[in-house]
DOKE-781399 format. One line per field, with one value per residue (C-alpha): residue number from 1; residue in three letters; z, x, y. Coordinates in steps of 0.1 Angstrom, whole numbers, plus 2048, in hexadecimal, padded with zeros to 3 digits. Example, Ala and Ser with C-alpha at 12.3 -4.5 7.8 and 13.67 -1.06 7.14 Angstrom:
num: (1,2)
residuo: (ALA,SER)
z: (84E,847)
x: (87B,889)
y: (7D3,7F5)
This chain:
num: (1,2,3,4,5,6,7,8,9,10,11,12,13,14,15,16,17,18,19,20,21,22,23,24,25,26,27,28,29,30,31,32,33,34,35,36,37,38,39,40,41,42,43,44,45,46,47,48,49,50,51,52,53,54,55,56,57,58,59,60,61,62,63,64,65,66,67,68,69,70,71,72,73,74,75,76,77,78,79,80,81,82,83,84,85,86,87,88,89,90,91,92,93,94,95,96,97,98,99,100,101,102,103,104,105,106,107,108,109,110,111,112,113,114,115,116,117,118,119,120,121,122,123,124,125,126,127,128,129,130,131,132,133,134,135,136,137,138,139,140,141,142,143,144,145,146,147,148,149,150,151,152,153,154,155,156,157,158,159,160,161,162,163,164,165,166,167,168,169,170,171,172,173,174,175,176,177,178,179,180,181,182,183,184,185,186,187,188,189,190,191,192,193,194,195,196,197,198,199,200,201,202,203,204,205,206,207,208,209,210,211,212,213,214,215,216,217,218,219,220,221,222,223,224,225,226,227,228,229,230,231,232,233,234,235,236,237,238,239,240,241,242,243,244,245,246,247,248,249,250,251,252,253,254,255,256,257,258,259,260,261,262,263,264,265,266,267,268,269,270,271,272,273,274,275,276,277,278,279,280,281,282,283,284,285,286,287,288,289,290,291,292,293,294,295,296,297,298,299,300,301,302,303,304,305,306,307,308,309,310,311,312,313,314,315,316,317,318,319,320,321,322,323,324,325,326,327,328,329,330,331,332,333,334,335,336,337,338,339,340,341,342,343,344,345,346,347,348,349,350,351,352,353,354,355,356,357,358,359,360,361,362,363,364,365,366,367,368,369,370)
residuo: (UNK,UNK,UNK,UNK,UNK,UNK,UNK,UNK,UNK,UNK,UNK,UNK,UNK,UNK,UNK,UNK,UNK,UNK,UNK,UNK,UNK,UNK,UNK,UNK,UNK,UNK,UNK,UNK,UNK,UNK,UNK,UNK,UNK,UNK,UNK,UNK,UNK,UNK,UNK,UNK,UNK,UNK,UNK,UNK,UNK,UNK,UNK,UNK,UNK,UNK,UNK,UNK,UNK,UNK,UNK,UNK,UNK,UNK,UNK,UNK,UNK,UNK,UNK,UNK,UNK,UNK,UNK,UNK,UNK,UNK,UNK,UNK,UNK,UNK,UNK,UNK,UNK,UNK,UNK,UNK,UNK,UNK,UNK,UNK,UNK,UNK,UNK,UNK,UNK,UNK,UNK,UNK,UNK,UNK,UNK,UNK,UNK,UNK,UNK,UNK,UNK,UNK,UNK,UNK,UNK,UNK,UNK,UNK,UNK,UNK,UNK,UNK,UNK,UNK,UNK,UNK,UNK,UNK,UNK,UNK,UNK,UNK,UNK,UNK,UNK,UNK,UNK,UNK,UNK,UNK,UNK,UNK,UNK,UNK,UNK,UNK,UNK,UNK,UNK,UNK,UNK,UNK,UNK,UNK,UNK,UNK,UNK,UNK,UNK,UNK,UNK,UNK,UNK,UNK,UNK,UNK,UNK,UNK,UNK,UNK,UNK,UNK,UNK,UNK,UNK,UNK,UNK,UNK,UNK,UNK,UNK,UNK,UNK,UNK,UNK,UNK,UNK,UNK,UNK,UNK,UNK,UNK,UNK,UNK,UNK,UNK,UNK,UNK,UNK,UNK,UNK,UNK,UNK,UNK,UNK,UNK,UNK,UNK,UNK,UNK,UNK,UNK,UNK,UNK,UNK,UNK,UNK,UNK,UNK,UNK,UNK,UNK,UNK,UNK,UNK,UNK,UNK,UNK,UNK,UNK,UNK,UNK,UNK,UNK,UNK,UNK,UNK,UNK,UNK,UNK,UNK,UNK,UNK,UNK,UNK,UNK,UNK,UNK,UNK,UNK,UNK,UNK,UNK,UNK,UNK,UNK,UNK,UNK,UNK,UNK,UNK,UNK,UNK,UNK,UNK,UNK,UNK,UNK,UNK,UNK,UNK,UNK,UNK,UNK,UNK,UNK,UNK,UNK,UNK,UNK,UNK,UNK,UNK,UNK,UNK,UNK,UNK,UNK,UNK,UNK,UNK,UNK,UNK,UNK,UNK,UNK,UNK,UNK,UNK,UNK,UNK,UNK,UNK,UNK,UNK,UNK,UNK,UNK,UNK,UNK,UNK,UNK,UNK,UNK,UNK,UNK,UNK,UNK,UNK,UNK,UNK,UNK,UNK,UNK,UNK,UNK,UNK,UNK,UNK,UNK,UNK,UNK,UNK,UNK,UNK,UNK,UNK,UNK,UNK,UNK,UNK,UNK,UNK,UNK,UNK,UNK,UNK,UNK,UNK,UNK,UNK,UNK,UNK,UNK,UNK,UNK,UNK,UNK,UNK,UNK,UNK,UNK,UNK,UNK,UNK,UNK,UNK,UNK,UNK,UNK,UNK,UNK,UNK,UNK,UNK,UNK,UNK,UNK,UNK,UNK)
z: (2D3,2EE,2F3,30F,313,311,32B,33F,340,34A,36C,372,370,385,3A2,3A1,3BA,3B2,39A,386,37F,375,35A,34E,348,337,320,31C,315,2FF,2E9,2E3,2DC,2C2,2B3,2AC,2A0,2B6,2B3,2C5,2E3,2E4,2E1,2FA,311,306,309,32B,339,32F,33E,35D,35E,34F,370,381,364,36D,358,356,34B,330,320,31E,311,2FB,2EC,2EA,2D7,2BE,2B5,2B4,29B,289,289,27C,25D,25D,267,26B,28B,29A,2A1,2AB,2C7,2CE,2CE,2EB,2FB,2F9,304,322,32D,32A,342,35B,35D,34F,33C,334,321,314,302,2F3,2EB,2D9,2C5,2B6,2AD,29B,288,281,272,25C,24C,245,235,253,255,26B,288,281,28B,2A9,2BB,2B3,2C5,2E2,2E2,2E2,2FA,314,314,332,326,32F,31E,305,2F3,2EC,2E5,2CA,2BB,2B7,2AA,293,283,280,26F,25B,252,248,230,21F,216,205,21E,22F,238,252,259,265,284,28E,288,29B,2BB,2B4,2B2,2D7,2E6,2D8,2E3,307,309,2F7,2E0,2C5,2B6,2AD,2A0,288,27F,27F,262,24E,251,242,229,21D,213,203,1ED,1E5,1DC,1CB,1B3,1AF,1A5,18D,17D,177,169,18A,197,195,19B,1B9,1CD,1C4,1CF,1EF,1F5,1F0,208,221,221,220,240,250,248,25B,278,27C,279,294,2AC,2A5,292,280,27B,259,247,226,226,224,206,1EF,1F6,1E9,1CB,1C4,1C0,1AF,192,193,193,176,187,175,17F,1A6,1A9,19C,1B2,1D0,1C8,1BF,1E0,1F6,1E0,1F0,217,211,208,228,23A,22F,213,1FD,1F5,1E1,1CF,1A9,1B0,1B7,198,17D,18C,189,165,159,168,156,133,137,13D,11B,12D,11C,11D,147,148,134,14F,16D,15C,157,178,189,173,17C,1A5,19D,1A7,1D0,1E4,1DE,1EC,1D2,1CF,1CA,1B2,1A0,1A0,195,172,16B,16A,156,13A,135,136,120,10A,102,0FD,0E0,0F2,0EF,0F5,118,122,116,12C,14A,146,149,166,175,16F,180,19B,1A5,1A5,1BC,1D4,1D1,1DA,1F6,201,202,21B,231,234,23D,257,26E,269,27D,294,29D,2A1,2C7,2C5,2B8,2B6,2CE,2EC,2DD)
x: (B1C,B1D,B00,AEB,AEB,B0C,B09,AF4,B07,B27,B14,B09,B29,B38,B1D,B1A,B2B,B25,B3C,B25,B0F,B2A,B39,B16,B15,B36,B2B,B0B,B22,B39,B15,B10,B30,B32,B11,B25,B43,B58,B65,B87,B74,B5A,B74,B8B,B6C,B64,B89,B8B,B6B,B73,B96,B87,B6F,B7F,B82,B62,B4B,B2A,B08,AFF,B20,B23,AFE,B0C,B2A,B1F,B00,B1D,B3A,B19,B15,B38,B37,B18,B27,B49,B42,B1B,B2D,B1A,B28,B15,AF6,B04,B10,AEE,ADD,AF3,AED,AC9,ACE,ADF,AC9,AAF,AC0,ACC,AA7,AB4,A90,A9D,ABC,AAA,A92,AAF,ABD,A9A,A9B,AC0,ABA,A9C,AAF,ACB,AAD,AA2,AC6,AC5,AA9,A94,A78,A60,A7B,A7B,A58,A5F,A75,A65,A4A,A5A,A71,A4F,A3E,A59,A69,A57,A4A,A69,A83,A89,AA2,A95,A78,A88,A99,A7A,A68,A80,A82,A5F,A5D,A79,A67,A45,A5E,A72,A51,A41,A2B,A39,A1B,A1C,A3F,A39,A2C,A43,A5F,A50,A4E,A73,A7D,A6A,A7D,A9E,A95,A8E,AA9,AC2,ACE,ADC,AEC,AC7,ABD,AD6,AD0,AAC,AB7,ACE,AAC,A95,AAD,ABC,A95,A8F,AA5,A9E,A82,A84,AA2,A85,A6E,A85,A96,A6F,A5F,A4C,A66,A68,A88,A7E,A78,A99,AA9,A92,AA3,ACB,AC0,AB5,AD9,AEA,AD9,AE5,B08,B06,AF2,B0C,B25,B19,B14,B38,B2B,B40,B30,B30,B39,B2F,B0C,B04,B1D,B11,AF0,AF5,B0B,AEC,AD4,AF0,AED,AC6,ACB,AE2,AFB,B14,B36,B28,B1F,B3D,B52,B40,B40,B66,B6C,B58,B55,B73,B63,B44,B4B,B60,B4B,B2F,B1D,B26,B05,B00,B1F,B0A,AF6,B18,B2A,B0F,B08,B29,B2B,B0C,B1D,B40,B2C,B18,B3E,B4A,B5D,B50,B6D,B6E,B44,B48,B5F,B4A,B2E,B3A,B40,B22,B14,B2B,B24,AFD,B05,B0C,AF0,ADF,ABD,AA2,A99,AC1,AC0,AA5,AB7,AD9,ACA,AB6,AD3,AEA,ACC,AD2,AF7,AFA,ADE,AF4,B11,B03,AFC,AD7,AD0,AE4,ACD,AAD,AB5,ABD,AA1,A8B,AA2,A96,A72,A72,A87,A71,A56,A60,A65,A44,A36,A51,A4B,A20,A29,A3D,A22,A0F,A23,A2B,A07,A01,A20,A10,9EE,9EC,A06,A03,A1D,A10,A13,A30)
y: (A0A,9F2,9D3,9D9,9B3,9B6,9CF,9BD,99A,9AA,9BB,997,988,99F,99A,977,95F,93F,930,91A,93E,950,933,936,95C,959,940,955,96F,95B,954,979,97E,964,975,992,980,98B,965,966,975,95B,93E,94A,949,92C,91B,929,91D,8FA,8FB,907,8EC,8CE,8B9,8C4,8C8,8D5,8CC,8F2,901,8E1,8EB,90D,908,8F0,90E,924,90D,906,929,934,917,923,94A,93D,92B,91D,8FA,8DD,8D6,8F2,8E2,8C2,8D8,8EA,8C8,8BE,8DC,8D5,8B2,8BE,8D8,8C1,8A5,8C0,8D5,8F4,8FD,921,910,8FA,90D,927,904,8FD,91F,91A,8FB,904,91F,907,8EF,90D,911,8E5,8EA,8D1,8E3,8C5,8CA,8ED,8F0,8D6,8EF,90E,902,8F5,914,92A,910,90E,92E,949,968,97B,960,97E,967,948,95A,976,956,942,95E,967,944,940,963,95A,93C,948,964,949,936,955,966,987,98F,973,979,99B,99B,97C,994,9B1,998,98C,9B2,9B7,99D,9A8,9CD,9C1,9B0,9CB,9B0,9C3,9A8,996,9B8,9B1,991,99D,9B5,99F,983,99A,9AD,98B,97B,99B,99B,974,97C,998,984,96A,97F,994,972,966,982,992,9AB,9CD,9E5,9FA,9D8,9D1,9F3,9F2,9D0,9E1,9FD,9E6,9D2,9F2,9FE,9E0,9E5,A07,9F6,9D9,9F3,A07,9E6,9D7,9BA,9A6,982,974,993,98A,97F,9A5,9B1,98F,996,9BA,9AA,997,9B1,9CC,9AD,9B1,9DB,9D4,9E5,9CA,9D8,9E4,9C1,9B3,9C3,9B9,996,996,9A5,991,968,95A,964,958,935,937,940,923,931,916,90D,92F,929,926,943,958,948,951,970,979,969,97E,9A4,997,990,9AD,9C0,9AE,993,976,95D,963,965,942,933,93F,933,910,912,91A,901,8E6,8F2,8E7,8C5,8CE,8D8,8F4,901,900,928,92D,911,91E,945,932,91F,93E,954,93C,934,95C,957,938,948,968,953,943,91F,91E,8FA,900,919,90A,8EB,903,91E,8FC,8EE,912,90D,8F0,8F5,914,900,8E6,904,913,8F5,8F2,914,909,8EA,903,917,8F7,8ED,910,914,8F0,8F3,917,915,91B,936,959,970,98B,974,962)
């Protein structure tokens, strides 16, 4: 199925005239492209645009080119280098007066603050994005909207994310941006299934908000599918490995995580490395592998000491105070079922100053004008 904004670009391109406009589409194209990860595309683009313009650079086609080398970046492998480059675009629509730039600049680099964990500047460019943008800048606007919905989701309350994601859906509609849809999808299935792994590790969970969670990855397999989508491939299958281990679908889970470990770490989802490792320790002791669910749980516990968000955290020492509790080592898992407690805590309270601060940040805004 082929992107309407896809569509749409490539009739733009084609009756455009001036030069500078057209680098610009083509780096507005290279953007969506790299969205779908369809990354030699983008960077061919990309590599073209700055050969063509290397002598006579021109402010406009460097902000672009500099948004869309940030998320081909971001789309690759999550690299930190990404919003080095959208801050420069930001910088440089800024100094050249390009307000609608500027405030798509403003919405990725608030959704590069929500994956570093900087949740003040967060807030800052979400409201500039929302502040700036015009009524019809469907994609700043379906970016800021989906961050802030995001947001509100990842500190506990749906209920306020809901309506934020509605709005972020509107804009993507408008602007037949199936690739947001997408992300949209993967956004909303991804907390989901957080949460429901929180709640089952910590005694609140229940199994059919589990399998609600595995149907809502597994329709957006079919929708990426159907789209050509092919950016960061395995957030989707861990995710479903994750919540096969909570089904107690042990050997489903397994086999998912087997398949798809190596490609995630690739592809920058280091940070979840201890919740993959005793996941995958508890399915192979729950199998009868005890001597390889040992190993894999030595090593998620070893993997404790990089950074590691504090929900994931949390999830991680939870699962290996089961793990070291079966394997006979009950002063391990005493130390990290209280490890657990307390890391959970700290993100409850985390989640509470979230709240706090989109609530501030958003207090003339509301997400049916937004």
């Amino acid at each position: 199925m082929r992107s309407r904004l896809l569509t749409r670009l490539d009739g733009a391109i084609a009756k455009a005239r001036n030069p500078v406009e057209v680098a610009c589409l083509k780096a507005e194209r290279a953007c969506f492209l790299a969205r779908q990860g369809q990354m030699a595309q983008a960077r061919m683009l990309i590599t073209a645009l700055q050969s063509q313009f290397a002598w006579r650079p021109h402010a406009a086609v460097s902000a672009w080119l500099s948004l869309a080398e940030g998320l081909h970046d971001y789309y690759t492998h999550l690299g930190p280098s990404a919003r080095d480059r959208v801050l420069r675009a930001h910088a440089l629509s800024g100094a050249a007066h390009l307000a609608p730039l500027r405030a798509l600049s403003a919405a990725w680099l608030a959704h590069m603050d929500v994956a570093n964990h900087d949740m003040v500047r967060m807030a800052q460019h979400v409201h500039e994005a929302l502040a700036s943008a015009q009524a019809d800048h469907h994609s700043a606007r379906s970016r800021a909207c989906l961050v802030v919905a995001y947001a509100y989701h990842f500190a506990g309350d749906e209920r306020r994310a809901l309506p934020w994601y509605a709005r972020s859906r509107f804009h993507a509609a408008a602007d037949g941006d199936e690739a947001h849809l997408s992300a949209l999808m993967h956004n909303q299935a991804s907390l989901r299934g957080s949460q429901a792994r929180l709640a089952a590790m910590f005694g609140e969970g229940s199994a059919d908000v589990t399998r609600q969670a595995l149907m809502s990855t597994e329709s957006i397999t079919r929708f990426d599918a159907g789209i050509g989508a092919a950016a960061l491939v395995s957030l989707v299958p861990m995710v479903q490995a994750q919540l096969l281990t909570h089904d107690q679908q042990w050997a489903e889970a397994l086999a998912v995580y087997t398949q798809h470990y190596d490609a995630a770490l690739s592809e920058g989802l280091e940070r979840m490395k201890p919740c993959f490792l005793a996941d995958m320790a508890w399915c192979r002791l729950q199998l009868g592998d005890a001597q390889q669910a040992q190993a894999d749980a030595r090593a998620a516990e070893s993997s404790l000491r990089q950074p590691c968000d504090l929900d994931d955290r949390a999830l991680a020492e939870a699962r290996l105070a089961q793990v070291f509790d079966k394997l006979g080592e009950a002063r391990t898992a005493a130390v990290l079922r209280e490890r657990a407690r307390s890391d959970l805590q700290a993100h409850r309270g985390e989640q509470e100053r979230l709240v706090a601060l989109l609530d501030e940040a958003l207090k003339d805004i509301v997400p049916a004008t937004a």
